[in-house]
C-alpha positions in Angstrom: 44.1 86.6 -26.8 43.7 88.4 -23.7 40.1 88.7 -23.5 37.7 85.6 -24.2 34.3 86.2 -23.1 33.3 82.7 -22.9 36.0 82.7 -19.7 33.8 85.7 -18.1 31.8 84.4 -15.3 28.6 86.5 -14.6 26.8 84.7 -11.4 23.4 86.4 -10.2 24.9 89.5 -11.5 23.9 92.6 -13.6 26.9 93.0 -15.8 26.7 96.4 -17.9 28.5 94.4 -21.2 27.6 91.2 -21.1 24.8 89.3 -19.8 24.2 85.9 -18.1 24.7 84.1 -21.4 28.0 85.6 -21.8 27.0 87.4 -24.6 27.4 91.3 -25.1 23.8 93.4 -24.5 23.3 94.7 -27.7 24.7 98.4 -27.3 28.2 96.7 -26.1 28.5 94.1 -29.3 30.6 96.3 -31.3 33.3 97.2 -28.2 33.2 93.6 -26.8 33.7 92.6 -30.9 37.2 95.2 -30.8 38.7 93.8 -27.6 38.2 90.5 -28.6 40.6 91.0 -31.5 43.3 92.6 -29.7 46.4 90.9 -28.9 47.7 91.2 -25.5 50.4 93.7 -26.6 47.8 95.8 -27.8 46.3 95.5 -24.8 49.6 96.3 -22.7 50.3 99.4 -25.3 46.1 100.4 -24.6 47.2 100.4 -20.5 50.2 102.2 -21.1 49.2 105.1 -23.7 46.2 105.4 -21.1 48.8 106.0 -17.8 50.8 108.4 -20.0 48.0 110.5 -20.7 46.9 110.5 -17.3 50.5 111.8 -16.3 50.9 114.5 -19.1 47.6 115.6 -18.5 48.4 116.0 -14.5 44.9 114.3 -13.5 45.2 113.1 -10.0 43.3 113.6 -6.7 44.5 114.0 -3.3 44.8 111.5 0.0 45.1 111.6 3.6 46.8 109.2 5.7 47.9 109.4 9.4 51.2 108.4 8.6 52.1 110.4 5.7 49.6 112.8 5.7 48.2 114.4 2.2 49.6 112.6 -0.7 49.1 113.1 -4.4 48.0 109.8 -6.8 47.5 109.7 -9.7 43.9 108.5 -10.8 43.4 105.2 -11.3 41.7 104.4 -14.8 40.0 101.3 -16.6 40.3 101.6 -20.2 36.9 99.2 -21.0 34.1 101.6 -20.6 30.6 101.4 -19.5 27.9 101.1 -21.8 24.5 102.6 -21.5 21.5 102.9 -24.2 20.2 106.2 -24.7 16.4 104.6 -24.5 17.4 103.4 -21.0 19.4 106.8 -20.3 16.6 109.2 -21.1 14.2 107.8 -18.2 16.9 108.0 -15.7 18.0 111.6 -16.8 13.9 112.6 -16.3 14.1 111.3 -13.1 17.2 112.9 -11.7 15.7 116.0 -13.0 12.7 115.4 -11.1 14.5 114.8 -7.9 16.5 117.6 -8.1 13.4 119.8 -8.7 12.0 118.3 -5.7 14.8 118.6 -3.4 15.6 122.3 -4.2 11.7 123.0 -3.3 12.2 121.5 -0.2 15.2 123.2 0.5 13.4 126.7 -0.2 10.5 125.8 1.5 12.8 124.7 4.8 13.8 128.2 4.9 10.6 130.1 4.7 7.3 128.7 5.5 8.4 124.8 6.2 4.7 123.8 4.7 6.2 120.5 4.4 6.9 120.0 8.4 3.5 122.0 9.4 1.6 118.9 7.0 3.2 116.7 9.0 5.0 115.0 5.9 8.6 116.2 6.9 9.3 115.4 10.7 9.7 118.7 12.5 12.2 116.3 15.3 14.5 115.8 12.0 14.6 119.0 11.3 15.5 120.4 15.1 18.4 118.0 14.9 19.8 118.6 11.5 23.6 119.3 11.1 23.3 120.9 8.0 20.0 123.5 9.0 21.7 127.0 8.5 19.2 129.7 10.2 21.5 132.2 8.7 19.7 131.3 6.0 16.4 131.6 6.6 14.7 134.0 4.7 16.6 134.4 1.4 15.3 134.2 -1.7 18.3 133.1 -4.3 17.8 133.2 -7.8 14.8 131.2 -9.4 14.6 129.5 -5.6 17.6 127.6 -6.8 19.6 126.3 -3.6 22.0 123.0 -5.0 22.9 124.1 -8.5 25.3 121.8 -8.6 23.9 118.0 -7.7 25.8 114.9 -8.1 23.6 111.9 -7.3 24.8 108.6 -7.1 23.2 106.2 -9.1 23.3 102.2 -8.5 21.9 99.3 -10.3 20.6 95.9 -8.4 20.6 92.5 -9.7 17.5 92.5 -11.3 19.6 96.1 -14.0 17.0 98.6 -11.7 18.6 101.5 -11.7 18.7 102.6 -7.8 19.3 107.0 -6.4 22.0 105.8 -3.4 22.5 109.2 -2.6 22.3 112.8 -3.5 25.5 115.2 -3.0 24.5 118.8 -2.8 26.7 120.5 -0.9 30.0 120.6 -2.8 29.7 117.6 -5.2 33.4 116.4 -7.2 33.9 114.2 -9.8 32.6 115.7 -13.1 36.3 116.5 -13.9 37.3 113.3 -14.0 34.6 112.4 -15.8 35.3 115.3 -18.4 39.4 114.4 -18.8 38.2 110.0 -18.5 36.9 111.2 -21.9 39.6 113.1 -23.4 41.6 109.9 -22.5 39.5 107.9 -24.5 39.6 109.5 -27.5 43.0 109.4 -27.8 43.0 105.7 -27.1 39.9 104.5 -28.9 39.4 106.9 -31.4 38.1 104.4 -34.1 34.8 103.2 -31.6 34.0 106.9 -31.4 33.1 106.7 -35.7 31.6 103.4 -34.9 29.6 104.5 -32.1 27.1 107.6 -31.5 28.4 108.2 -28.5 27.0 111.4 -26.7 28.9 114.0 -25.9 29.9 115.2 -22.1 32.1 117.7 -23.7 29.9 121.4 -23.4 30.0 120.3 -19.4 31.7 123.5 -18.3 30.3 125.9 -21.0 26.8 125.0 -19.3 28.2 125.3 -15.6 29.3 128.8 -16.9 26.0 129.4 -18.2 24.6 128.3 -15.2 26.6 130.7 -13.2 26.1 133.8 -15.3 22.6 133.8 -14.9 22.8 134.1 -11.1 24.8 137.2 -11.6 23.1 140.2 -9.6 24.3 142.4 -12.4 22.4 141.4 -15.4 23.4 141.9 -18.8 27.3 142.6 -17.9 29.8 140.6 -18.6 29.5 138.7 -15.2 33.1 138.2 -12.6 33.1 134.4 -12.0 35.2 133.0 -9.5 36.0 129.5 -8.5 36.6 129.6 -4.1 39.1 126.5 -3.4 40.2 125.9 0.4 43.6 125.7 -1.6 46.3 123.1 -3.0 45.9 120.6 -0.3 42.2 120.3 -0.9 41.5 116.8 -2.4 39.8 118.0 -5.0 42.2 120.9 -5.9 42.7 119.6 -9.5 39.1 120.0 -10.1 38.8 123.2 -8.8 41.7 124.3 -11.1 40.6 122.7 -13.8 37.1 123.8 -14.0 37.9 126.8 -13.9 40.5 127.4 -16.3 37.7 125.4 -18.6 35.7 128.2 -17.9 37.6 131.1 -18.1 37.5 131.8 -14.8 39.6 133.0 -11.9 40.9 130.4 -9.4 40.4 132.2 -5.6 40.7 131.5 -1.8 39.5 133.3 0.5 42.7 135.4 1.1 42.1 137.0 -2.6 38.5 138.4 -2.1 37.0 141.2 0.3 33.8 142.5 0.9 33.2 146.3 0.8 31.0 148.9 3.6 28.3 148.6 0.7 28.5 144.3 0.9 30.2 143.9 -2.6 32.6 141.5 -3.3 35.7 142.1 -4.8 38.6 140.5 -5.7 42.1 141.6 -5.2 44.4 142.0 -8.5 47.2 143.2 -9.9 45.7 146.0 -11.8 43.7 146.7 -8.3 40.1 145.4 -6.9 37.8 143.7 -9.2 34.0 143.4 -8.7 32.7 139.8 -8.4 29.1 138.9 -9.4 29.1 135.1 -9.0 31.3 132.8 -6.5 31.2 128.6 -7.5 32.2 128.0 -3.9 34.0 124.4 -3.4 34.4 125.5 0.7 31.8 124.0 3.1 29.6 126.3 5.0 30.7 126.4 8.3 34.2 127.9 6.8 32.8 130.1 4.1 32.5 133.2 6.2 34.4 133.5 9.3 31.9 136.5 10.4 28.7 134.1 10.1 30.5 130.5 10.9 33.4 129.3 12.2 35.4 132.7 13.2 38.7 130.7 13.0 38.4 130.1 9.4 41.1 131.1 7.3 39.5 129.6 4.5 36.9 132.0 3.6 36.1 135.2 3.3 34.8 138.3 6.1 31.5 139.1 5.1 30.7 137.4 2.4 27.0 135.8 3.9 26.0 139.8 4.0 27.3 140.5 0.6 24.9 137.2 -0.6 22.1 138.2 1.8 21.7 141.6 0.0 21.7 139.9 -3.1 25.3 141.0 -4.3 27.3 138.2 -5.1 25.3 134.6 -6.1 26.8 131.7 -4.2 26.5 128.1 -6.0 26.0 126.0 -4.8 23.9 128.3 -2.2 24.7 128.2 1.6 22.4 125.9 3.7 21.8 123.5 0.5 23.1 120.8 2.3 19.8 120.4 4.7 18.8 118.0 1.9 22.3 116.1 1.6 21.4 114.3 4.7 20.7 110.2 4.7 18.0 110.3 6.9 16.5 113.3 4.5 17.4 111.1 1.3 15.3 108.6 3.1 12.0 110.8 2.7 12.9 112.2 -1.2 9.9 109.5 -2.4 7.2 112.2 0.0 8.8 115.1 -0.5 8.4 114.5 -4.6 4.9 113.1 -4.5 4.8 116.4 -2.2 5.6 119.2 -4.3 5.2 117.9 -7.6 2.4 115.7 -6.8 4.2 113.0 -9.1 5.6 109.5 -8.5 9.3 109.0 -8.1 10.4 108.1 -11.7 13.5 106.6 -10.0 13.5 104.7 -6.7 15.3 105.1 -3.8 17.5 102.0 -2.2 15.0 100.3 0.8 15.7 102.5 3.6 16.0 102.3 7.5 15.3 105.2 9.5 16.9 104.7 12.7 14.8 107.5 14.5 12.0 105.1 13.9 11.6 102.9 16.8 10.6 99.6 15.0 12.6 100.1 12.2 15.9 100.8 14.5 15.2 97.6 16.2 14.7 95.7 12.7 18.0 97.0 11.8 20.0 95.9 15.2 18.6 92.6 14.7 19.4 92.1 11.1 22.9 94.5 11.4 24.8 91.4 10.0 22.7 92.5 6.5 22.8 95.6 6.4 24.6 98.5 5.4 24.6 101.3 7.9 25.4 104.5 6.9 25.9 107.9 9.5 23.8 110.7 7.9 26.4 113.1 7.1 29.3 111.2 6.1 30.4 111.1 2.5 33.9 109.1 1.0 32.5 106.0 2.6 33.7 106.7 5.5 32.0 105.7 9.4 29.8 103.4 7.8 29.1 99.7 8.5 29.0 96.7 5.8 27.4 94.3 8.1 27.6 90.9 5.8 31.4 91.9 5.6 31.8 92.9 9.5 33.3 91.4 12.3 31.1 90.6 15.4 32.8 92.9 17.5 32.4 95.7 14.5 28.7 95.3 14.2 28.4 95.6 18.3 30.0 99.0 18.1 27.3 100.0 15.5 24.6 98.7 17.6 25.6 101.1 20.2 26.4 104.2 18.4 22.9 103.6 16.9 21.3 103.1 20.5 23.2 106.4 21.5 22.2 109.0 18.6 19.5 106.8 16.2 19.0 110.2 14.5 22.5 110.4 12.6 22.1 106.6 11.3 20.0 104.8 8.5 20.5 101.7 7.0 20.1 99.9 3.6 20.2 96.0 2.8 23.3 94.6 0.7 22.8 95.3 -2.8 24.1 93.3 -5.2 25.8 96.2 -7.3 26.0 95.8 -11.4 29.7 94.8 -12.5 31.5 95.3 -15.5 34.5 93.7 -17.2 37.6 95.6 -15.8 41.4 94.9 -17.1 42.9 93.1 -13.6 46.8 92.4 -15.1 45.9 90.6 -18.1 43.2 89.5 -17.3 39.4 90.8 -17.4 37.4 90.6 -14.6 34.1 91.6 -13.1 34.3 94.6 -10.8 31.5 96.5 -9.0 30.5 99.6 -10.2 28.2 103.3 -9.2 27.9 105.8 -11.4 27.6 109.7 -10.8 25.4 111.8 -13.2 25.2 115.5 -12.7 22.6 118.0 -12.5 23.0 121.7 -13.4 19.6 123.6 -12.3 19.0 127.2 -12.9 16.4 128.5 -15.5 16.3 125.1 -17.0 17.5 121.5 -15.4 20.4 119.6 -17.4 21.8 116.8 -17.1 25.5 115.1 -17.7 24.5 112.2 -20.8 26.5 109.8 -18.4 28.4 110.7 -15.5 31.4 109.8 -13.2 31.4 106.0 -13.5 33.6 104.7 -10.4 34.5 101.1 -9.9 35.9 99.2 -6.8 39.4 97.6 -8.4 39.5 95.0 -5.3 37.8 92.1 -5.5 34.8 91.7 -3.9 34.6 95.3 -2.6 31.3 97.3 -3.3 33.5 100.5 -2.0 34.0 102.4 -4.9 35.9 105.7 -3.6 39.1 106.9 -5.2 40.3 107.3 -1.6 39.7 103.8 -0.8 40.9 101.7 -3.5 38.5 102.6 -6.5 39.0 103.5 -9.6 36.8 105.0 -12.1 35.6 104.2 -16.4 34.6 106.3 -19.0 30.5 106.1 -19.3 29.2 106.2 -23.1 25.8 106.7 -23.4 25.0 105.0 -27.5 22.2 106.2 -29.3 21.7 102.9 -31.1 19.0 104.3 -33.2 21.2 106.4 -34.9 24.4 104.0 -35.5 
């Protein structure tokens, strides 16, 4: 047999299937039962039924290199999944909809009366200095105050099975296709442990992102013009883009297809002539979105279009200027600014974090650097960030100074030791780190994904989980157990 448990080494670890004991948790006994009673060319046909799919289903993501520049891959998939309880699940899903909640009235409130900076809870320096601040913004009042309708946040767990908020993404968050086609994939594979298994659905994912969307339309009560803006086929995430929406029946734009009239309407060019367009899911960052507002040698976006959204003509998700909040040195103050607007407790707690602006915490992180993880505030991939247990000497120097130069673009975290799960290495199953990504739709009402993206670090050892940098990713089944 190719996969013994009693082989599986779990050392000061949270594993998601098994625990230290080697024994399966008790919403995993039923999967880890199954693989143990498959032969290793069952396993072999599992791997290579899986990689067909993949291929015929043209899921795949998008790579740069310096040598040979943008190259498609094809996405690397474990077939063991992830196993959550729907007891456990329910308390994180409440708090990632309160820190959503929290985060988009901060983001509102950032662009009117900044009560949160004038209490002298927010740091008005921070603020001043941010990348992501968009005065163009200021003043507008989107729909239901809603800025970051669209949130990925990604989840961790410690050691001790705590589930951890690493980070929030509300800018232009990607993944939930994946997510959506890691389950279509696993149906066709393991069809039998979905009539075993109550196994919540992520399926209605894009009928609620559609929902979502239509009721930001400035035309209620019509048939709303949805339109999904891509930077085009070299983007990384292009597949997503496509395949979201052709899921929901919308059109696939760049910036080249739309226009914006004298009378700040939006319209889209087709064959049958301009079409008015009420609601734009815009997967193009701000500073190329409007060529008239930003950047004015964007090609990618469109002439206009921040006067068509100002007037309240065309909705924008996620909204221009949400990303104030997708800042690390921001994430670092989500515990106030919930406890600040919603006068609660954070029902999900941040990772232990550095602020670098702070003078005695900068100096506890230069002399502890070889612990620590140390992030730049507006990176996202992985990328420009520090791994100080795994750095060289002359690595961690370089981060000592860069922090010393501009302390206001780092923070830093200590090591966790990230959860693992069993993951097919070869033949053989091993322990791999894992994150997971959950998201959050917020309009009217809050939802939340029952799961999420679950990505995995396919080298041993590594705690980087990006598709760009090695990872791959798992389906996430979130059991009701009560009902099986």
């Amino acid at each position: 047999m190719a996969i013994r448990w009693g082989s599986y080494k779990v050392k000061n670890l949270y594993d998601e299937l098994l625990r230290a004991t080697g024994r399966p948790r008790p919403a995993a006994q039923v999967l880890c039962s199954y693989l143990r009673a498959l032969k290793d060319t069952e396993i072999e046909e599992y791997k290579v039924a899986a990689e067909s799919a993949i291929h015929v289903m043209g899921i795949s993501f998008t790579v740069y290199t310096e040598e040979e520049g943008s190259i498609d891959r094809v996405w690397p998939f474990d077939i063991i999944p992830r196993i959550i309880d729907k007891r456990e699940w329910l308390q994180v899903e409440a708090g990632l909809k309160q820190r959503v909640q929290a985060l988009n009235l901060f983001i509102n409130d950032l662009y009117h009366q900044q009560r949160i900076v004038k209490d002298g809870i927010f740091p008005a320096e921070l603020l001043e200095d941010s990348k992501n601040f968009r005065p163009e913004c200021v003043g507008v009042n989107p729909p239901y105050g809603i800025w970051a309708h669209i949130c990925g946040s990604d989840l961790v767990r410690d050691k001790d099975g705590t589930f951890y908020v690493l980070e929030d993404n509300l800018r232009v968050p990607s993944g939930v296709s994946y997510m959506l086609e890691n389950r279509q994939v696993m149906k066709r594979l393991f069809s039998e442990m979905f009539e075993q298994y109550n196994i919540l659905p992520v399926d209605d994912y894009a009928s609620q992102l559609y929902d979502t969307l239509a009721a930001l339309s400035p035309r209620p009560g019509d048939q709303p013009e949805i339109v999904v803006l891509t930077p085009g086929i070299y983007n990384s995430a292009y597949f997503e883009h496509a395949y979201l929406a052709q899921q929901m029946g919308a059109e696939l734009v760049e910036g080249s297809d739309l226009t914006v009239d004298k009378n700040n309407v939006v319209h889209m060019r087709t064959i049958e002539g301009l079409t008015r367009v009420d609601v734009i899911y815009r997967r193009v960052d701000d500073l190329f979105l409007d060529p008239e507002a930003f950047n004015p040698d964007s090609l990618l976006g469109v002439p206009g279009l921040m006067r068509a959204w100002k007037s309240g003509k065309v909705a924008l998700a996620n909204a221009p200027g949400a990303g104030v909040a997708d800042d690390k040195v921001v994430y670092a103050f989500v515990p106030e600014i919930i406890k600040y607007y919603l006068d609660q407790d954070p029902i999900l707690p941040n990772v232990p974090t550095y602020k670098c602006i702070d003078k005695q915490e900068r100096q506890h992180v230069i002399e502890h650097i070889h612990e620590m993880v140390v992030k730049p505030a507006n990176e996202s991939g992985g990328y420009g960030m520090l791994i100080g247990p795994q750095a060289s000497k002359e690595e961690r120097e370089k981060f000592v100074r860069l922090i010393r130069r501009d302390p206001r673009n780092y923070v830093a975290q200590p090591m966790l030791t990230l959860s693992t799960a069993p993951t097919l290495i070869g033949n053989r199953v091993e322990p791999r780190h894992l994150d997971l990504r959950p998201f959050i739709l917020s309009g009217e009402q809050i939802s939340v994904t029952t799961g999420g993206l679950t990505r995995v670090a396919l080298r041993k050892g590594s705690t980087v989980v990006n598709s760009s940098q090695g990872g791959g990713s798992k389906d996430t089944w979130i059991v009701d157990m009560e009902a099986t």
